[in-house]
MMTF fields as JSON, N, C-alpha, C and O atoms, coordinates in Angstrom:
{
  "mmtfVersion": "1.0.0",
  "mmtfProducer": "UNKNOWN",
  "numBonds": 203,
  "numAtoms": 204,
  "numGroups": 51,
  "numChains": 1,
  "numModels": 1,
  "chainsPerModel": [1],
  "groupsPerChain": [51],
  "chainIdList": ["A"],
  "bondAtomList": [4, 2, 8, 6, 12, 10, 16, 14, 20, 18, 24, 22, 28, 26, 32, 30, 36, 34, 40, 38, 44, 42, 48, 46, 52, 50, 56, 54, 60, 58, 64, 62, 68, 66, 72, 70, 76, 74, 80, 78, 84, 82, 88, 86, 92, 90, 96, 94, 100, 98, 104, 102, 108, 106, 112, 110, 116, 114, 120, 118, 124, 122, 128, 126, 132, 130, 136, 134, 140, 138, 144, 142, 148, 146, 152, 150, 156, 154, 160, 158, 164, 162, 168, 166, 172, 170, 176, 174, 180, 178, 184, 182, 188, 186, 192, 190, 196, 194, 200, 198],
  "bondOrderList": [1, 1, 1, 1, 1, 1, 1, 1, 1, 1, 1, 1, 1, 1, 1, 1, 1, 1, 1, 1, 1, 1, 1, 1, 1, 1, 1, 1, 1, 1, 1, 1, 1, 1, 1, 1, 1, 1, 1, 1, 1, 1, 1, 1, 1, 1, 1, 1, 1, 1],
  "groupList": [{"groupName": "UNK", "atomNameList": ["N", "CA", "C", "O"], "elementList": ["N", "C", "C", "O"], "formalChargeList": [0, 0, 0, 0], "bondAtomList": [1, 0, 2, 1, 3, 2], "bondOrderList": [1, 1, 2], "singleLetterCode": "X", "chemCompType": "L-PEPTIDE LINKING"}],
  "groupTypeList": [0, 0, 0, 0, 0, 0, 0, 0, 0, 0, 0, 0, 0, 0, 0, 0, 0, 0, 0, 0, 0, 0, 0, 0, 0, 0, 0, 0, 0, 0, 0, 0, 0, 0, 0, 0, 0, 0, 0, 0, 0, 0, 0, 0, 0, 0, 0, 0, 0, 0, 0],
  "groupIdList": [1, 2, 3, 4, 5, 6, 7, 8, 9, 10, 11, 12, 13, 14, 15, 16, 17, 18, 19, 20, 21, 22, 23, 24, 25, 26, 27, 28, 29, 30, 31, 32, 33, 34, 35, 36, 37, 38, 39, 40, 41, 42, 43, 44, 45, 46, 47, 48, 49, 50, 51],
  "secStructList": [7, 3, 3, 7, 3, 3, 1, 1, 1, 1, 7, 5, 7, 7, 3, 3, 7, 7, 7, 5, 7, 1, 1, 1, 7, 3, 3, 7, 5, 5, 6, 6, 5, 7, 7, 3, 3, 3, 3, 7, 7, 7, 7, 7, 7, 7, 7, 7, 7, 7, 7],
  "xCoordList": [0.85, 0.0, 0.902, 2.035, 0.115, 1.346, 0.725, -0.489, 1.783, 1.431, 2.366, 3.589, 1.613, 2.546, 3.306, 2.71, 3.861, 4.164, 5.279, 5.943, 5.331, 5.645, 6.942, 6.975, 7.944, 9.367, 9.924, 10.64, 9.638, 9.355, 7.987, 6.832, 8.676, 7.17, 7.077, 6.203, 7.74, 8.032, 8.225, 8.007, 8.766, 8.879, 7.919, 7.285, 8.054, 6.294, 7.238, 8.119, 7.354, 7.954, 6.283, 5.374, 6.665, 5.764, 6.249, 7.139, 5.487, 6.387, 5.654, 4.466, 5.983, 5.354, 5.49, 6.543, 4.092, 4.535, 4.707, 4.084, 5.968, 6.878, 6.165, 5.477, 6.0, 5.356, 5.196, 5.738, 4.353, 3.614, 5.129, 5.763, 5.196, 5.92, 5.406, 4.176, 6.153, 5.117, 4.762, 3.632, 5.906, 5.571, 4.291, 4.01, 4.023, 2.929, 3.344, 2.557, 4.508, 5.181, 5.158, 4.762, 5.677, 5.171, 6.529, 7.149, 6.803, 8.048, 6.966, 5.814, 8.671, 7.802, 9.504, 10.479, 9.503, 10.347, 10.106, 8.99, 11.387, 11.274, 12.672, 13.768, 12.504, 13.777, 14.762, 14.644, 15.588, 16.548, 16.474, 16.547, 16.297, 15.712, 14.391, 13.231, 14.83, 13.425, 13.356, 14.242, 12.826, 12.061, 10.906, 9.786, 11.291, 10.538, 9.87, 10.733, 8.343, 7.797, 6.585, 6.172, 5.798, 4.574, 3.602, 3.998, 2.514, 1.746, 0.715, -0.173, 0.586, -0.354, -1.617, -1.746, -2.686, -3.833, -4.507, -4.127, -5.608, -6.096, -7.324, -8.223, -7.152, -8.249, -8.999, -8.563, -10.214, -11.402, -11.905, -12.165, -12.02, -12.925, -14.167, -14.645, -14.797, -16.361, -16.846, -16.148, -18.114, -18.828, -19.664, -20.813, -19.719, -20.155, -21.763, -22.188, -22.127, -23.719, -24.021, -23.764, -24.602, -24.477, -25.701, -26.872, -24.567, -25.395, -26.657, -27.091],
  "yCoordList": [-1.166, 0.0, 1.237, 1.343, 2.193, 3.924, 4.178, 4.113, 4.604, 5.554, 7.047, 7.165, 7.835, 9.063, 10.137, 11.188, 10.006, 10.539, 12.049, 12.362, 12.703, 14.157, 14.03, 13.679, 14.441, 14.77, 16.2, 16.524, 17.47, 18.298, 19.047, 18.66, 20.29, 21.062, 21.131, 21.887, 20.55, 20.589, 19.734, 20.0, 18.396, 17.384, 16.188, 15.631, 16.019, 14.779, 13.327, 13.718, 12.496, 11.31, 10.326, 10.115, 9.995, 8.66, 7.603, 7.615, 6.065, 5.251, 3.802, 3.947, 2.759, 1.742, 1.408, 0.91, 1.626, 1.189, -0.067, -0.996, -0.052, -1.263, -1.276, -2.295, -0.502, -1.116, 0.278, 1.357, -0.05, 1.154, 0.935, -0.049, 2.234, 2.602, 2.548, 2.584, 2.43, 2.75, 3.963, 4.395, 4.632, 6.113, 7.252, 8.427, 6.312, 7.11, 7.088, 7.296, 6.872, 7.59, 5.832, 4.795, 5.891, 5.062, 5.022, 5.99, 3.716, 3.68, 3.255, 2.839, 3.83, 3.569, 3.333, 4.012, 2.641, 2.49, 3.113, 3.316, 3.503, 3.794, 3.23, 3.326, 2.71, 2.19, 1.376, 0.163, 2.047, 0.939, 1.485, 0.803, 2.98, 3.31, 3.542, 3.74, 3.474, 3.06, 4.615, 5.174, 5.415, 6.58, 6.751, 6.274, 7.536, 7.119, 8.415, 9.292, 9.03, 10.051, 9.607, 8.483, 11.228, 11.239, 10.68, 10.994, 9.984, 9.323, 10.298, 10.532, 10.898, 12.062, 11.646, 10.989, 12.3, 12.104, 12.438, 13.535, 11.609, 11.957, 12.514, 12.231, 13.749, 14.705, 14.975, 15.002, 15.132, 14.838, 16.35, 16.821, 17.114, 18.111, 18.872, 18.975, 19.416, 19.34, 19.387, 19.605, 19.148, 18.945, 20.537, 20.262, 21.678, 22.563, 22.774, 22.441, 23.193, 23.375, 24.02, 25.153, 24.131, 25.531, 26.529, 26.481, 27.443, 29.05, 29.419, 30.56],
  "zCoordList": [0.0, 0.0, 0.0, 0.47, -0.661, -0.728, 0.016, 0.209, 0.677, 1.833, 2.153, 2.071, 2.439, 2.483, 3.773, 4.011, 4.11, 5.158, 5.25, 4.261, 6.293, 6.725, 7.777, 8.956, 6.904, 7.738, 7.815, 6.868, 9.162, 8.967, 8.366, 8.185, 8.152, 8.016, 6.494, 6.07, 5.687, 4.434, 3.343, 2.161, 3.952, 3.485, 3.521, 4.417, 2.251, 1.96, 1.654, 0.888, 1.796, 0.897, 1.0, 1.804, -0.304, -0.672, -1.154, -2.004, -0.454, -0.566, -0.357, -0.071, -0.415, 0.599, 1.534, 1.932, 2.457, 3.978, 4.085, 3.571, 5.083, 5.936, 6.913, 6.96, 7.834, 9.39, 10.177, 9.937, 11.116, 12.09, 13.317, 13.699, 13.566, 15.015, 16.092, 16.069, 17.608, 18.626, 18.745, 18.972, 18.566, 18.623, 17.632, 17.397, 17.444, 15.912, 14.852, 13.928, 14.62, 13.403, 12.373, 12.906, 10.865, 9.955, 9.056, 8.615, 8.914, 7.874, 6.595, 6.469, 5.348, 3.822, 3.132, 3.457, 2.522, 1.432, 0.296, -0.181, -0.267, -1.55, -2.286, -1.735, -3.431, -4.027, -3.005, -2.833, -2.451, -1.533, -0.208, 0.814, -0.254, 1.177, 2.334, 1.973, 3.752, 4.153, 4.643, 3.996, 5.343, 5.556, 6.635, 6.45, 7.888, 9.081, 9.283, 9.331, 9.459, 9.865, 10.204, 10.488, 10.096, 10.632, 9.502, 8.379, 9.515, 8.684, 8.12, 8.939, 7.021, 6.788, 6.06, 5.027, 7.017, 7.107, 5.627, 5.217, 4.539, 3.804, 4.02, 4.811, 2.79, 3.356, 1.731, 0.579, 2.31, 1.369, 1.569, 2.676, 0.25, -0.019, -0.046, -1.176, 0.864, 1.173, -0.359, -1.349, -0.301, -1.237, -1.717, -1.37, -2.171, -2.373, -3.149, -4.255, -2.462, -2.854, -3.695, -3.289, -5.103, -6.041, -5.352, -4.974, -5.477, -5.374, -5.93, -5.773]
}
């Protein structure tokens, strides 16, 4: 599964997740390296009502 995660306030890597942390945080591979952060939440767009 891709999964995407947040290193800093700036940095996105996407990748496949390897495994959940205790700490919250989520590893992902990419190519030969693995990559450890915060797991970022998908976010869905309200639905807008026409005017």
């Amino acid at each position: 599964m891709i999964r995407t995660i947040s290193i800093g306030s700036s940095v996105f890597i996407q990748g496949t997740f390897v495994r959940d942390l205790s700490d919250g945080q989520i590893a992902v591979r990419v190519f030969s390296g693995t990559y450890v952060g915060r797991p970022v939440e998908s976010y869905k767009a309200p639905v807008l009502a026409n005017a």
